[in-house]
ROPA-168018 format. One record per residue (C-alpha): z, x, y. Coordinates in steps of 0.02 Angstrom, whole numbers, plus 50000, padded with zeros to 5 digits. Last residue first. Layout:
N
ZXY...
// end
This chain:
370
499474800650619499134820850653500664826450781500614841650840502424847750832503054861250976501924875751050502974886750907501954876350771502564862150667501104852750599501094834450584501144819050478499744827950350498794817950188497354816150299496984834750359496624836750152497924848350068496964862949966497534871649846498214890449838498474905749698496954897749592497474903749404496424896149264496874904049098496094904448927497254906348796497064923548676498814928448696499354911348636500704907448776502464914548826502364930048839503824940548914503634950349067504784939749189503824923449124502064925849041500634916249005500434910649185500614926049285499704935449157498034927149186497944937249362497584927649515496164920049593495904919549781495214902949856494224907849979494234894550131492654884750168492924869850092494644867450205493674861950336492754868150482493074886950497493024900950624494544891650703495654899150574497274893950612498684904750541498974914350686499664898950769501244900250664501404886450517502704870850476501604858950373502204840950392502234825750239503114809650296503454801250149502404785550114502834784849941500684785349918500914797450059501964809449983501284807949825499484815049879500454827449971501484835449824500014837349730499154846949879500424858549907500264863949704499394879549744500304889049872499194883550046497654880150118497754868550246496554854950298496704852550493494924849050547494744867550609495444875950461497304881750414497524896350328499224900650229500274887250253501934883150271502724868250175504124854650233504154836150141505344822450227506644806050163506544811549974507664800649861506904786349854506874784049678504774786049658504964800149783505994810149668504904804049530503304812849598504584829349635504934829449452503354842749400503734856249528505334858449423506724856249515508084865949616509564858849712509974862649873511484863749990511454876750155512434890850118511264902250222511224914150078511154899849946509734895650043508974911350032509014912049849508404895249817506844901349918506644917249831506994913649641506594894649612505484891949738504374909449703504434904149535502844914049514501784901149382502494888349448503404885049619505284880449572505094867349689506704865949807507674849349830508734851449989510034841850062510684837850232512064837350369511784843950540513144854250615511804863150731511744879250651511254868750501509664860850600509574878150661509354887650473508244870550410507044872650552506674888350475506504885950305504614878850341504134894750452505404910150421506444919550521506164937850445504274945250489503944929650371503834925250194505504932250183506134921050292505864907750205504074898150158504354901049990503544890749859503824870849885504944858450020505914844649993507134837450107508564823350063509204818350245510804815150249510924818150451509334821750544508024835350521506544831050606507304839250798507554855150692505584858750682505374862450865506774874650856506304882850711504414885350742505424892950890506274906250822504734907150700503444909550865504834923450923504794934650758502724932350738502704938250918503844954350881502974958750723501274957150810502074968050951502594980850844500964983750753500104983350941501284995250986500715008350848498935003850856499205011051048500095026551019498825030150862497325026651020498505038951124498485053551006496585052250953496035053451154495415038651245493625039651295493485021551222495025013251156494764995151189493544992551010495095004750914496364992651011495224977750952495014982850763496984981250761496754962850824495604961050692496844965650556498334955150612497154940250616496344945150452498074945850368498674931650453497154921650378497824919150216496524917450069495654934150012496914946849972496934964349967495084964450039495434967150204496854981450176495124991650164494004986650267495424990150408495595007050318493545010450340493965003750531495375018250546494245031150457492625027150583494055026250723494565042750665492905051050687492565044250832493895052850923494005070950854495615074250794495675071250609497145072450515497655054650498499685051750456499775041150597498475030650580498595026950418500355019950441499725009650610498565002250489499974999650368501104992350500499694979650550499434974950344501474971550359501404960650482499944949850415500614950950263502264944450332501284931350401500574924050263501774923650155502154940450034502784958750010502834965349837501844950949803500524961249695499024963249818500364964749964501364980949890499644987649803498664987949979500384994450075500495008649942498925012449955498925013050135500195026450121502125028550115502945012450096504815013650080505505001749959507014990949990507884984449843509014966049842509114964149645509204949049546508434936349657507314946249705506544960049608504584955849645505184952549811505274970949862506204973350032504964980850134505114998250213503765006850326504155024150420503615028850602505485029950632505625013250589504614998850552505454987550434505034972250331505774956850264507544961950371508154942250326508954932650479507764943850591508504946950766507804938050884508064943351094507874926751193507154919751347505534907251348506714896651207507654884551314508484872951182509004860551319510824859451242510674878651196510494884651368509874902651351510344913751513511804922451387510454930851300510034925551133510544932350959509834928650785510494927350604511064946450593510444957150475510244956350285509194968150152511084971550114511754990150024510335001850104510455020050022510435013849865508725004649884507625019749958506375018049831504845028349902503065023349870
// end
């Protein structure tokens, strides 16, 4: 793993550009070029670079990811994270692997390809963009009989690029859809990170938040710091100081008596796997802020991709629930800060209940669940 930080000063590109056919008072979105607001990840030059998230909001450093191993260890430990930027990023790694393979005889590299595929499969168990991204790999290797080595990598390499590209356009217009909520002194929660960094660089939940203030809206965020990874507090905050849109920043803890003042009009989360019946697994905590959404009867929505429903499962009973390390609750930024003997419980996701949902915001527009 190559740090390549001081030769990149911003992880920051441009917002996002259409072509001049767009008409932005019917919010045509069939023809545009995005541009990621955030550069999350980057394929270039058949290299790999991420900007690490483990250093924001202190440090913007891009890494360059050199091997599989590196893209395993980069997702396993939130390096890179959100659903579908793992999903983008587990596509890029296969397309890594692919290209630095040695072997030349056809079935040979497929076997390693698939073995890699296995691989990046087990990095982490919950959100279904990764095994989305991953099977559609499979499929070029599954399409690619009596093709030679050099054309299959060709292939795995375009199909990495073109699940990048699709995640970019269904956030563009995640956005869009999600921007017609978002009205004038509105008071919006929302929990974790569901930014553009948790994406291939537009973002899912934050999204219809960048347009809605593109727009002239007027509103206010309350951001959950997101215990035990802050991922609230330092990622999402930090984008939306970026964007300059307002926010304040709670503990995960006062959201209940936010809604108990009236002081929350909406709730916005992504999700990381979404089953059949439209329970959503998501960063754990989701669920809590649910259940008091509709007892305050606050509209609750989930803003999500269609890559992250799973329609190999019923309900949200059958989604793994991956378990984290015991360090990331007794300790904050390295230091301990519980009985080093304390027996720890760490689910990284809940589950939300179909019922507890308004709607989902996908880039088909909003399905609408009550």
């Amino acid at each position: 793993m190559t740090d390549s930080g001081k030769r990149r000063k911003s992880a920051f590109g441009n917002e996002f550009s259409t072509t001049s056919g767009e008409d932005d008072k019917k919010e045509k979105v069939e023809y545009f070029q995005v541009k990621p607001f955030i550069k999350t990840l980057l394929w270039k030059n058949n290299r790999l670079y991420i900007i690490d998230q483990q250093k924001l909001p202190a440090e913007e450093k891009i890494v360059e990811l050199t091997t599989i191993r590196d893209v395993w260890h980069a997702i396993k430990t939130l390096k890179v994270r959100g659903a579908p930027a793992i999903g983008c990023a587990a596509a890029y790694g296969i397309a890594l692997s692919a290209i630095h393979c040695k072997l030349s005889e056809s079935e040979s590299f497929k076997d390693f390809i698939k073995k890699n595929i296995r691989y990046l499969a087990s990095c982490r168990p919950t959100a279904y963009n990764l095994f989305f991204a991953l099977e559609r790999m499979e499929n070029v290797l599954r399409n690619g009989e009596n093709l030679s080595v050099r054309e299959i990598k060709k292939r795995l390499v375009s199909q990495a690029d073109t699940i990048y590209r699709e995640d970019l356009e269904c956030c563009y217009k995640i956005a869009i859809n999600g921007a017609s909520l978002i009205k004038n002194g509105m008071n919006i929660l929302t929990h974790c990170n569901a930014g553009a960094l948790a994406t291939s660089g537009f973002g899912t939940a934050l999204a219809p938040l960048f347009i809605a203030k593109k727009k002239g809206v007027k509103f206010h965020v309350f951001v959950d710091e997101t215990r035990p990874l802050l991922q609230g507090a330092r990622l999402t905050a930090w984008e939306l100081q970026k964007s300059k849109i307002p926010y304040t920043l709670i503990c995960d803890n006062m959201a209940g008596f936010l809604m108990q003042q009236g002081k929350i009009d909406i709730v916005i989360t992504g999700a990381d796997r979404i089953a059949t019946n439209g329970d959503v697994a998501n960063k754990i905590g989701t669920y809590t802020l649910a259940v008091l959404a509709h007892y305050h009867k606050v509209p609750f929505y989930i803003a999500a991709p269609s890559s992250s429903f799973d329609r190999n499962i019923a309900t949200g009973r059958d989604i793994v629930i991956e378990q984290r390390d015991a360090d990331e609750i007794k300790k904050i930024a390295g230091k301990k800060i519980s009985p080093v003997s304390a027996n720890v419980y760490n689910p990284a996701f809940d589950i939300t209940p179909s019922k507890f949902i308004r709607a989902f915001i996908t880039e088909n527009g909003i399905i609408n669940k009550q």
